[in-house]
LUMPA-975426 format. One record per residue: residue in three letters; x, y, z of N, C-alpha, C in turn. Coordinates in nm, 4 decimals. Layout:
REM residues N
NODE   res        n.X        n.Y        n.Z       ca.X       ca.Y       ca.Z        c.X        c.Y        c.Z
NODE   ALA          X          Y          Z          X          Y          Z          X          Y          Z
...
***
This chain:
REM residues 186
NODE   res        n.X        n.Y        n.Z       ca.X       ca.Y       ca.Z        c.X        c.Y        c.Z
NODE   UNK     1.1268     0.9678     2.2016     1.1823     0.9269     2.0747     1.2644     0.8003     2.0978
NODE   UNK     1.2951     0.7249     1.9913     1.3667     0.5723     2.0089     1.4666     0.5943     2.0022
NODE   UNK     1.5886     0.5130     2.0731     1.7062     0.5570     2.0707     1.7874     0.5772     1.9618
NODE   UNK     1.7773     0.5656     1.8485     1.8417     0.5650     1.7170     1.7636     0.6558     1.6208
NODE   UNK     1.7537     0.7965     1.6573     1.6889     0.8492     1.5307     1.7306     0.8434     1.3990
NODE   UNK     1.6079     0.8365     1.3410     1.6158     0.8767     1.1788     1.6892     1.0445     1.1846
NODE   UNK     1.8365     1.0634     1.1211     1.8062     1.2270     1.0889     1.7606     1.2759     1.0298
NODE   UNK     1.7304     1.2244     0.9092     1.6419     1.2592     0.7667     1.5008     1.3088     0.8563
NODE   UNK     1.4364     1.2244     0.9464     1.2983     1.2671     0.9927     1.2960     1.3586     1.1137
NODE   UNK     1.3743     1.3682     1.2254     1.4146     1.4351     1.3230     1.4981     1.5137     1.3097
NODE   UNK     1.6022     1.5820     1.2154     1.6924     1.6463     1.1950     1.7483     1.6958     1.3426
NODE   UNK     1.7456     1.8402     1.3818     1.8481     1.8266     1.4447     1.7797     1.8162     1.6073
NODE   UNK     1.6632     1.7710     1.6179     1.5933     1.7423     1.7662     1.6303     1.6858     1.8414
NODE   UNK     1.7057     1.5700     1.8001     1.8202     1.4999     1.8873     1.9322     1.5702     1.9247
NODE   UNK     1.9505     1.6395     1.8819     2.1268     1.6847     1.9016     2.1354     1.7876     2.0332
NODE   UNK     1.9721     1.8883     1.9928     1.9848     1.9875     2.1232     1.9530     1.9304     2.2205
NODE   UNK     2.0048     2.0047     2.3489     2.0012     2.0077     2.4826     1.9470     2.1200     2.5458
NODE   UNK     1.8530     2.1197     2.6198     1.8040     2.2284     2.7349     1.9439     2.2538     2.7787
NODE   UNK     1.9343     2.3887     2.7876     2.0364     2.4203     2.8995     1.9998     2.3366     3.0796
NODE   UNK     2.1205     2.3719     3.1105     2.0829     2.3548     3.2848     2.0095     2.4815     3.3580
NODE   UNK     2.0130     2.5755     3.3240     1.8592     2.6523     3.3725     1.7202     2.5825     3.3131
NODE   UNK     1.6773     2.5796     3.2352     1.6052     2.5215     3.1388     1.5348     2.4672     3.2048
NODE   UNK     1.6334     2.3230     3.1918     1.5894     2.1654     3.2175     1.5301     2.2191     3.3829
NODE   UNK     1.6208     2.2488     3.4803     1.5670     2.2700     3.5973     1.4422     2.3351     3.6402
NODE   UNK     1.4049     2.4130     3.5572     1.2641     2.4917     3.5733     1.1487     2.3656     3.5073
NODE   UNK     1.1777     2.2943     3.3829     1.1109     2.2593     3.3413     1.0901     2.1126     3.3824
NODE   UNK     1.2105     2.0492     3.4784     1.1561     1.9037     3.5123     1.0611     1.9187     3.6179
NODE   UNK     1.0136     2.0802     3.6754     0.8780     2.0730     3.7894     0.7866     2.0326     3.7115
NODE   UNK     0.8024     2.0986     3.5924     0.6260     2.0501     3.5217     0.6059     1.9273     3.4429
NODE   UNK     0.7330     1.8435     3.4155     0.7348     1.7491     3.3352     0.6879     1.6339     3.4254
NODE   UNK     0.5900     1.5482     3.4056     0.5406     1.4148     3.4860     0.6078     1.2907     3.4690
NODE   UNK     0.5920     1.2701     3.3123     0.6755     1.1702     3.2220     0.7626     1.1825     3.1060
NODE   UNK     0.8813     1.1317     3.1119     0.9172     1.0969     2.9554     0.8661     0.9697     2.8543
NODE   UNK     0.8509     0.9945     2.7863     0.7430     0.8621     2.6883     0.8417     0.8210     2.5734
NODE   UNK     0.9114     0.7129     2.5741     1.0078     0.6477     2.4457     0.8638     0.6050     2.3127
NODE   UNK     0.8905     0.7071     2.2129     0.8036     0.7156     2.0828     0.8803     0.6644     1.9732
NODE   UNK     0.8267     0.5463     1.9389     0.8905     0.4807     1.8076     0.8356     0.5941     1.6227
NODE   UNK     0.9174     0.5509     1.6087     0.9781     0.6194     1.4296     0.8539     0.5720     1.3707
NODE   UNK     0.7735     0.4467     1.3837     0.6994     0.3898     1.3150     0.5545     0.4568     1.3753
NODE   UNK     0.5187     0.4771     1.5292     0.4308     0.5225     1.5491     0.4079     0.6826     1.5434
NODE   UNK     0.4893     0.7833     1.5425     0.4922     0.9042     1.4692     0.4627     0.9435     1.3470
NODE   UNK     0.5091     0.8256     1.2337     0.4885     0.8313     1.1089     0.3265     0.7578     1.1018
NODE   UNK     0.3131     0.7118     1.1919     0.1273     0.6878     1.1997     0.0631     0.8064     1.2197
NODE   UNK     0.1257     0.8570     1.3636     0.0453     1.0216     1.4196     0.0691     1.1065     1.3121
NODE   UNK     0.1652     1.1284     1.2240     0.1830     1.2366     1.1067     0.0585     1.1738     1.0181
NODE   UNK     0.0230     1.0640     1.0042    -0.1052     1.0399     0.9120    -0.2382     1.1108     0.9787
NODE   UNK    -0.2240     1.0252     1.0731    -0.3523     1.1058     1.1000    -0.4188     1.2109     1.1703
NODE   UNK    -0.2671     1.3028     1.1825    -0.3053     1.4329     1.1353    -0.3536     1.5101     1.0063
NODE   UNK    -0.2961     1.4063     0.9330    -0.3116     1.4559     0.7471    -0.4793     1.3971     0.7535
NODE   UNK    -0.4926     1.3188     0.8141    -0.6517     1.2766     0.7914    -0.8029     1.2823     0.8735
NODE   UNK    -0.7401     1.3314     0.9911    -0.8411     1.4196     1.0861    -0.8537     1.5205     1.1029
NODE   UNK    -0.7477     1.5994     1.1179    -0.7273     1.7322     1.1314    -0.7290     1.8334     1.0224
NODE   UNK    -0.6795     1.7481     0.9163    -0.6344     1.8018     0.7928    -0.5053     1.9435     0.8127
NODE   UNK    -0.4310     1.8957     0.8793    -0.3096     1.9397     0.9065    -0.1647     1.8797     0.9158
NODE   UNK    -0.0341     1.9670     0.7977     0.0603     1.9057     0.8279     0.1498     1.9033     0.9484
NODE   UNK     0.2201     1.7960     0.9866     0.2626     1.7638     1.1304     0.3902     1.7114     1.0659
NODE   UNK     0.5382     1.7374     1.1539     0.6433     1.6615     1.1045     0.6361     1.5444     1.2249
NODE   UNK     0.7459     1.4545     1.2145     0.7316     1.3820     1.2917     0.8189     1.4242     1.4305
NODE   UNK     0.8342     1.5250     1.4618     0.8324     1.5712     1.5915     0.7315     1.6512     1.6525
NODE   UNK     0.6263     1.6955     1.5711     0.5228     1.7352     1.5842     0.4294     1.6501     1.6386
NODE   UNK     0.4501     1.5281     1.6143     0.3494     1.4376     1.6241     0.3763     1.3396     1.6991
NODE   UNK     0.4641     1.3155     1.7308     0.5569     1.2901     1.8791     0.3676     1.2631     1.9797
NODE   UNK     0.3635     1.3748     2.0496     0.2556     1.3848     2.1408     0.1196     1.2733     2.1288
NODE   UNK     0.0565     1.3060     1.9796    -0.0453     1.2389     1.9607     0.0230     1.0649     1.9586
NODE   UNK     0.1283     1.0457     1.9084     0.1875     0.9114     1.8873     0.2069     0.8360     1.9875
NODE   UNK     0.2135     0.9160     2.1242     0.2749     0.8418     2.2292     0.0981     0.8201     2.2766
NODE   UNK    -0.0069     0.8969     2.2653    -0.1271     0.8311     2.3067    -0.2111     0.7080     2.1902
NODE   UNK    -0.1270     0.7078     2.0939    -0.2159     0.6358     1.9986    -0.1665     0.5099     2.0061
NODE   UNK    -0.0433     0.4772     2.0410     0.0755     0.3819     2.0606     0.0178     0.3236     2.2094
NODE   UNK    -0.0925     0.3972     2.2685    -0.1327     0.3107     2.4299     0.0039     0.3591     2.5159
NODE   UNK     0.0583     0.4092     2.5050     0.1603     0.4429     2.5985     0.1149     0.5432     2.7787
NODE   UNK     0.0086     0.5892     2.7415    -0.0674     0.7023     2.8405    -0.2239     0.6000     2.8477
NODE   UNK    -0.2291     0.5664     2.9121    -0.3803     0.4335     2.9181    -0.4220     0.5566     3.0371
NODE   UNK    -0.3855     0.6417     3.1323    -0.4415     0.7074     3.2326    -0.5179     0.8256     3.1379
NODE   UNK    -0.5234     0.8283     3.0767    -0.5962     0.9353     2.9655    -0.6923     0.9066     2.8860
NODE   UNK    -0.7360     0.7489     2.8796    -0.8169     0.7380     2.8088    -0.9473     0.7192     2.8948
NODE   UNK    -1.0422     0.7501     2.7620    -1.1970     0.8558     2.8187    -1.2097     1.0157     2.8266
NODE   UNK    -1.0680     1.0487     2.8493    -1.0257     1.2059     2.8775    -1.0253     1.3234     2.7672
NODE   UNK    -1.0758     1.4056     2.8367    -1.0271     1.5001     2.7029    -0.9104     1.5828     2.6898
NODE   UNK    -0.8567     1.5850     2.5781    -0.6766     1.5629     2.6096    -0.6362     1.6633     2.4796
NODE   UNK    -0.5355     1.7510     2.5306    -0.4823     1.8410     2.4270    -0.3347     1.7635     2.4019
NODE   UNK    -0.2972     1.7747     2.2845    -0.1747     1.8236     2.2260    -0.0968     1.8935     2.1673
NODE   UNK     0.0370     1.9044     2.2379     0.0957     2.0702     2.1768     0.1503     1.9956     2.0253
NODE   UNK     0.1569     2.0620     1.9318     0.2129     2.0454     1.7978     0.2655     2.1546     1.8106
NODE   UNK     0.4365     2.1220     1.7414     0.5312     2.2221     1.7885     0.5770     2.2820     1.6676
NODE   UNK     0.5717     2.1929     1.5327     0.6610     2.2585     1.4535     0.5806     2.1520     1.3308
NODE   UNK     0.6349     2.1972     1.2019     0.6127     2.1370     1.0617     0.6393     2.1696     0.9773
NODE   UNK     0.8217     2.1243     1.0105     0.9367     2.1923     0.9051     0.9669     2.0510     0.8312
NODE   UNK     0.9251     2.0289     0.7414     0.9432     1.9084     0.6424     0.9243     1.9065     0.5019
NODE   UNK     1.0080     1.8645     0.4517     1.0683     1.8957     0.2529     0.8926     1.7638     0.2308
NODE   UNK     0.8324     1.8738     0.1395     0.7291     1.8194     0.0170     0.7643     1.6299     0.0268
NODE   UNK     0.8936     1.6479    -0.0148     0.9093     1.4926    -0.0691     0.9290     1.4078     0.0429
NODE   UNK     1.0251     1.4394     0.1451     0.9883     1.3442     0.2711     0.8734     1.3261     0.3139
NODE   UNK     0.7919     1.4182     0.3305     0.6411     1.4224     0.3531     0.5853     1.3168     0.3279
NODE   UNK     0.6083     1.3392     0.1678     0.5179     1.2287     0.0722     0.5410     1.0857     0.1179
NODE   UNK     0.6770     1.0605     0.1223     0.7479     0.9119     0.1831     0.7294     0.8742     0.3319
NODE   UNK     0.7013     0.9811     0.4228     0.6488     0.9452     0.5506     0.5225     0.8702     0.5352
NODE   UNK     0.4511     0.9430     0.4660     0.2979     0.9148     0.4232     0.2906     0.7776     0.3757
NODE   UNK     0.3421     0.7584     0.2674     0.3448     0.6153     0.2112     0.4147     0.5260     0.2850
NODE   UNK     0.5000     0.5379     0.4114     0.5558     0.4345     0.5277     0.4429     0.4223     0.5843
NODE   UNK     0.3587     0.5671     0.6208     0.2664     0.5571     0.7375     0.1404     0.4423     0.6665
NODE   UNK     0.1512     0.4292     0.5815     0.0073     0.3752     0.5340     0.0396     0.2399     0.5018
NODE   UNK     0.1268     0.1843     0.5112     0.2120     0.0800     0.4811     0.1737     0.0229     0.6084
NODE   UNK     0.2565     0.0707     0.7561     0.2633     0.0552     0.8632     0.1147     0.0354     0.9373
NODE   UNK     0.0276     0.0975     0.8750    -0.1428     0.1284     0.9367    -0.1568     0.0154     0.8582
NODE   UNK    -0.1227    -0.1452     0.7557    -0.2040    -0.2011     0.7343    -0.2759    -0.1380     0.5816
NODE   UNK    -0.2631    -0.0164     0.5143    -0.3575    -0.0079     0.4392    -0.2875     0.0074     0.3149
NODE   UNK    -0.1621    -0.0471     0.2922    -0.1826    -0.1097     0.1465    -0.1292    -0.1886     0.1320
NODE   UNK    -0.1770    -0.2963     0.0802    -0.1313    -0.4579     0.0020    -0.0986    -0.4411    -0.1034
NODE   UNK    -0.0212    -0.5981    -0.1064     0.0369    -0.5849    -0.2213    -0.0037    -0.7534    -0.3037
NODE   UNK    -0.0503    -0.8120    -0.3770    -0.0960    -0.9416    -0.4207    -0.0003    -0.9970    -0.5747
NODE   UNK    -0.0424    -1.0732    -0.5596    -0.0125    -1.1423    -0.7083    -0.0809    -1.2812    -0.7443
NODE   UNK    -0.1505    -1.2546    -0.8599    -0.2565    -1.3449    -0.8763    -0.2064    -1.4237    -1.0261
NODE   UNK    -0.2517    -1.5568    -1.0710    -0.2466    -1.5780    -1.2085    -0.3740    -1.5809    -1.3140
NODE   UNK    -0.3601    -1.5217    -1.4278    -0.4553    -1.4691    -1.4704    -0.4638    -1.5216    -1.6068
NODE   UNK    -0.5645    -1.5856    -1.6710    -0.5997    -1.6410    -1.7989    -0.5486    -1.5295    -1.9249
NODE   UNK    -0.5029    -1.5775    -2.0261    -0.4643    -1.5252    -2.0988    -0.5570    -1.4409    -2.1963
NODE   UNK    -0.7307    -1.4849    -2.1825    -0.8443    -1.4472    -2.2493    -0.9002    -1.2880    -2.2701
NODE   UNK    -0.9351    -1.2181    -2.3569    -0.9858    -1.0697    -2.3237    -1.0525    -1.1151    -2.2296
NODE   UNK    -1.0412    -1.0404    -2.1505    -1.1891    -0.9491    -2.0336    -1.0814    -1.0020    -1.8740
NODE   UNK    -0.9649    -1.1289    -1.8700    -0.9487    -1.1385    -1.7732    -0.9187    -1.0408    -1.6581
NODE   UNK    -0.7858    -0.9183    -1.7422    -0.7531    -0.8165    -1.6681    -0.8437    -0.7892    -1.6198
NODE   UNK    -0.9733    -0.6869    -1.7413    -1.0724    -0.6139    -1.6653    -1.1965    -0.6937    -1.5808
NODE   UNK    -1.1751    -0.7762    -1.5466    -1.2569    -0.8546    -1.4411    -1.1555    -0.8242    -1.3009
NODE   UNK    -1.0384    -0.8117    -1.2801    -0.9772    -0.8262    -1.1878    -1.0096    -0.6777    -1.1361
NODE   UNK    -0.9920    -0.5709    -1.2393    -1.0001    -0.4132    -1.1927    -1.1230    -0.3926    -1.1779
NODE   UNK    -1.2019    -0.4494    -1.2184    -1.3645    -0.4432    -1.2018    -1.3870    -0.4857    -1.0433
NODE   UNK    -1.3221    -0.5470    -0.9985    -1.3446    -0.6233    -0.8911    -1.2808    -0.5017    -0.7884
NODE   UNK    -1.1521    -0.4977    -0.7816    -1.0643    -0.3735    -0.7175    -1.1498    -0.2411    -0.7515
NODE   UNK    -1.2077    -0.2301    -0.8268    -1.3136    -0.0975    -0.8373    -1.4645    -0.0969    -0.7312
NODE   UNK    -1.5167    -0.1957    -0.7437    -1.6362    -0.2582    -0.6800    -1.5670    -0.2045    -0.5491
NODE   UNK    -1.4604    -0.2517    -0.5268    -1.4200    -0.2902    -0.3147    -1.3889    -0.1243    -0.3189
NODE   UNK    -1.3820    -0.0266    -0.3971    -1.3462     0.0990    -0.3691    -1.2030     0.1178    -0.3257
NODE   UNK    -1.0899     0.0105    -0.3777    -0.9648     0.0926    -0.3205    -0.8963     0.1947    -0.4514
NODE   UNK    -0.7726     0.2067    -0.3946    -0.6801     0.3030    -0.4987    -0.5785     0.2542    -0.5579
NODE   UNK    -0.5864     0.2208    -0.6678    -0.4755     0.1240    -0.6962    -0.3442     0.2075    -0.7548
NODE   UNK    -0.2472     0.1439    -0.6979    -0.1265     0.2188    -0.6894    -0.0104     0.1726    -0.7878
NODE   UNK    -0.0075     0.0711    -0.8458     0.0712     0.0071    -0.8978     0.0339    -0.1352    -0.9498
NODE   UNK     0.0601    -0.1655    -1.1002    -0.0306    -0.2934    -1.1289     0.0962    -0.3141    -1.2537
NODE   UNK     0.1562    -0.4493    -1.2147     0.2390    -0.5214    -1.3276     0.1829    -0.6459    -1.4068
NODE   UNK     0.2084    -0.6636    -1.5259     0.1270    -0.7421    -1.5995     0.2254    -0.8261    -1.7050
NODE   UNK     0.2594    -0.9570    -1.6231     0.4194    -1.0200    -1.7014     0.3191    -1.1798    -1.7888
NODE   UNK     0.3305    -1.1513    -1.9195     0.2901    -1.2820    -1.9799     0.4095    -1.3750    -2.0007
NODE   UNK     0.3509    -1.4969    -2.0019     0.4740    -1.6244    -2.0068     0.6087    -1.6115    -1.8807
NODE   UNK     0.5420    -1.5676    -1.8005     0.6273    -1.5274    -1.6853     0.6781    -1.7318    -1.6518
NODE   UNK     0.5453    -1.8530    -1.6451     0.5856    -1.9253    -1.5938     0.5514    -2.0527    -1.7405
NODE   UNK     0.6888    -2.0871    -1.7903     0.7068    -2.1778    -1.8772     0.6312    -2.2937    -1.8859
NODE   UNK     0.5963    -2.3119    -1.7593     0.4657    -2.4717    -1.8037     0.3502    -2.4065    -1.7889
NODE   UNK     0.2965    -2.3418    -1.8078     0.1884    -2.2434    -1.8677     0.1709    -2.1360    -1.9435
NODE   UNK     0.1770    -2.1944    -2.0244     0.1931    -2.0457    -2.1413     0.0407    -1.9647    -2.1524
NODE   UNK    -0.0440    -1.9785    -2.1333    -0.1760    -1.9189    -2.1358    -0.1759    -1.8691    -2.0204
NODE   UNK    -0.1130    -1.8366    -1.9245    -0.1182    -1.7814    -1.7819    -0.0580    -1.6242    -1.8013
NODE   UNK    -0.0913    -1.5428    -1.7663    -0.0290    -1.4234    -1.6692    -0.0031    -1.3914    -1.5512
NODE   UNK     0.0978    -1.3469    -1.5174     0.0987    -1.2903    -1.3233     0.0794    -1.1711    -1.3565
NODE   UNK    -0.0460    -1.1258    -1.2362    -0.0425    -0.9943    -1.2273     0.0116    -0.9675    -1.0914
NODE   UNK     0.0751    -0.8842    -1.0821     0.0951    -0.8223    -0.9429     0.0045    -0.6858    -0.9309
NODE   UNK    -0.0098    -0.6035    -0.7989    -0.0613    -0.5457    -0.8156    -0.0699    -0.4212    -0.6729
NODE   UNK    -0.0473    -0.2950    -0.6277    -0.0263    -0.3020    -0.5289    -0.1488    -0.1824    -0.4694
NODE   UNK    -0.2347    -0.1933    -0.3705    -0.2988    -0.1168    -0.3559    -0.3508    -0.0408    -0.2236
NODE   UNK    -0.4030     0.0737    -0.2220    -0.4547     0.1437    -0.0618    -0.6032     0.1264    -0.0653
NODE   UNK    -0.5927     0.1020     0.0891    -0.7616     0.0769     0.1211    -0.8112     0.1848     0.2077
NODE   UNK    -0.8663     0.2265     0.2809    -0.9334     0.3450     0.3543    -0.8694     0.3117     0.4825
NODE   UNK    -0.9109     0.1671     0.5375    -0.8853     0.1720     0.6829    -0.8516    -0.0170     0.6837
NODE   UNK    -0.8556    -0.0240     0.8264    -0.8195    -0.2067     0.7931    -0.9660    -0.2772     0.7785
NODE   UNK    -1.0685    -0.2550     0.8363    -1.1636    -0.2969     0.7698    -1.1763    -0.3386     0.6198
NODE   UNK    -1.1579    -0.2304     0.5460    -1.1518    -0.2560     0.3941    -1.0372    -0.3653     0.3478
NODE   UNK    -0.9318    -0.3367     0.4232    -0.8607    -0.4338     0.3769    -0.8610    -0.5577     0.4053
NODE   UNK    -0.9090    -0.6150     0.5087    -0.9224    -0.7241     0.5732    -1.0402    -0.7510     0.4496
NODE   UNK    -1.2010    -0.7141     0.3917    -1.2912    -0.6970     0.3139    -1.2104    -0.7469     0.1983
NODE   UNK    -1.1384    -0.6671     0.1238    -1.0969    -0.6907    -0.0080    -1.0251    -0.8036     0.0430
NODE   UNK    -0.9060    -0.8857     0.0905    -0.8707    -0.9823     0.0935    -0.9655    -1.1311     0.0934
NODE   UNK    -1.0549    -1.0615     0.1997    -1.2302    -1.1897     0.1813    -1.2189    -1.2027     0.0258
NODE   UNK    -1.2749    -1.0786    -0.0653    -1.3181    -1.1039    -0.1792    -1.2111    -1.1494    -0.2702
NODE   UNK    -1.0990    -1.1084    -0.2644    -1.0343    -1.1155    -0.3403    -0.9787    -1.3221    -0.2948
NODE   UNK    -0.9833    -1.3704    -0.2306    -0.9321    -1.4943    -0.1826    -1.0201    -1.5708    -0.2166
NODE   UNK    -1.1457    -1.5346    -0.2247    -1.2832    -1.6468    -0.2694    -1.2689    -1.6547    -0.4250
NODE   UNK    -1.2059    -1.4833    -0.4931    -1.2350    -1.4785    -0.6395    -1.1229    -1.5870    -0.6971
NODE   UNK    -1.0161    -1.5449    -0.6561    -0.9079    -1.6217    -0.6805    -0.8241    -1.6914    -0.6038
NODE   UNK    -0.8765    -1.7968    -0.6085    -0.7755    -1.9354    -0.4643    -0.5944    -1.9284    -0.4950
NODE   UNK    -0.5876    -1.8540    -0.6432    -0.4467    -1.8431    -0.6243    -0.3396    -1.7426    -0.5509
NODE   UNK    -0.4337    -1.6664    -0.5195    -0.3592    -1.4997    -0.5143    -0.2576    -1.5359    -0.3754
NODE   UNK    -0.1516    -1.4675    -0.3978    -0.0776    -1.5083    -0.3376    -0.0450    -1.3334    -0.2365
NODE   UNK    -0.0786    -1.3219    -0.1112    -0.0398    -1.1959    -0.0762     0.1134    -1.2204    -0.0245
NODE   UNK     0.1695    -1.0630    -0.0606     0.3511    -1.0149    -0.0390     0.3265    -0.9737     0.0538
NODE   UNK     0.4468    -0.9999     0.1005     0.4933    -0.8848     0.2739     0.5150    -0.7226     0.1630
NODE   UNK     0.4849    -0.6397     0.2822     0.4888    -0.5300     0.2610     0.6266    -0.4626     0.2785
***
């Protein structure tokens, strides 16, 4: 774990200590300790939700994180267990791990494009975001936003893609459709 836990996500995992019987029996079998970042756990909690189809807190997922993060390179090719220990986590943190984790994986953007004031412009834009198959998560729609164009709209718009493939894909299309679109940091 990184030296500054989240408590909200680790609650009280930091705080305990092996006893000194404990620790002594158990540093025979221990090989390595592995420093696991907040950001790559909240990856391994994804994709447990998306391979396994199992929930994982992020001490649960600790294990898979420290091999997905390249931290264990002597393991790869191998076939490799991980213990999952626990998956004591409130509905709603869950949900917000999830939406960091997918943030963090690259798979959702966020754009803002300017858009003709004409029927059909919107639905050409969602027509397009429909075609590439993502999920659109959030879409703002401000007219006369910019005073020396009054026939203009900004749309913003914010969306999930499957994997980075797709997203790297929709940015192709979406950058050829419109030379204006301007992509946000996440």
């Amino acid at each position: 774990m990184h030296s500054n836990p989240n408590k909200k996500l680790y609650g009280d995992f930091n705080e305990h200590s092996l006893g000194a019987n404990t620790f002594h029996l158990a540093k025979k079998l221990i090989d390595k300790v592995i420093p696991v970042s907040e950001e790559d756990s909240l990856v391994a909690m994804l994709r447990f939700q998306e391979v396994e189809h199992s929930t994982v807190d992020t001490v649960g997922a600790m294990g898979l994180a420290a091999i997905l993060a390249g931290q264990l390179p002597e393991l790869r090719g191998k076939r490799v267990v991980v213990v999952v220990s626990s998956a004591n986590m409130e509905p709603d943190l869950m949900r917000q791990c999830v939406d960091r984790a997918l943030v963090l994986d690259d798979r959702v953007s966020k754009f803002s494009v300017q858009l003709g004031e004409w029927p059909g412009d919107m639905a050409k834009l969602l027509d397009v975001l429909s075609r590439e198959d993502v999920r659109l998560l959030d879409v703002c729609h401000r007219r006369h936003s910019d005073k020396s164009d009054v026939f203009k709209a900004k749309v913003e718009c914010v969306v999930e893609t499957r994997d980075k493939t797709q997203s790297a894909q929709l940015r192709k299309t979406l950058n050829e459709r419109y030379p204006s679109i301007c992509w946000l940091d996440r």
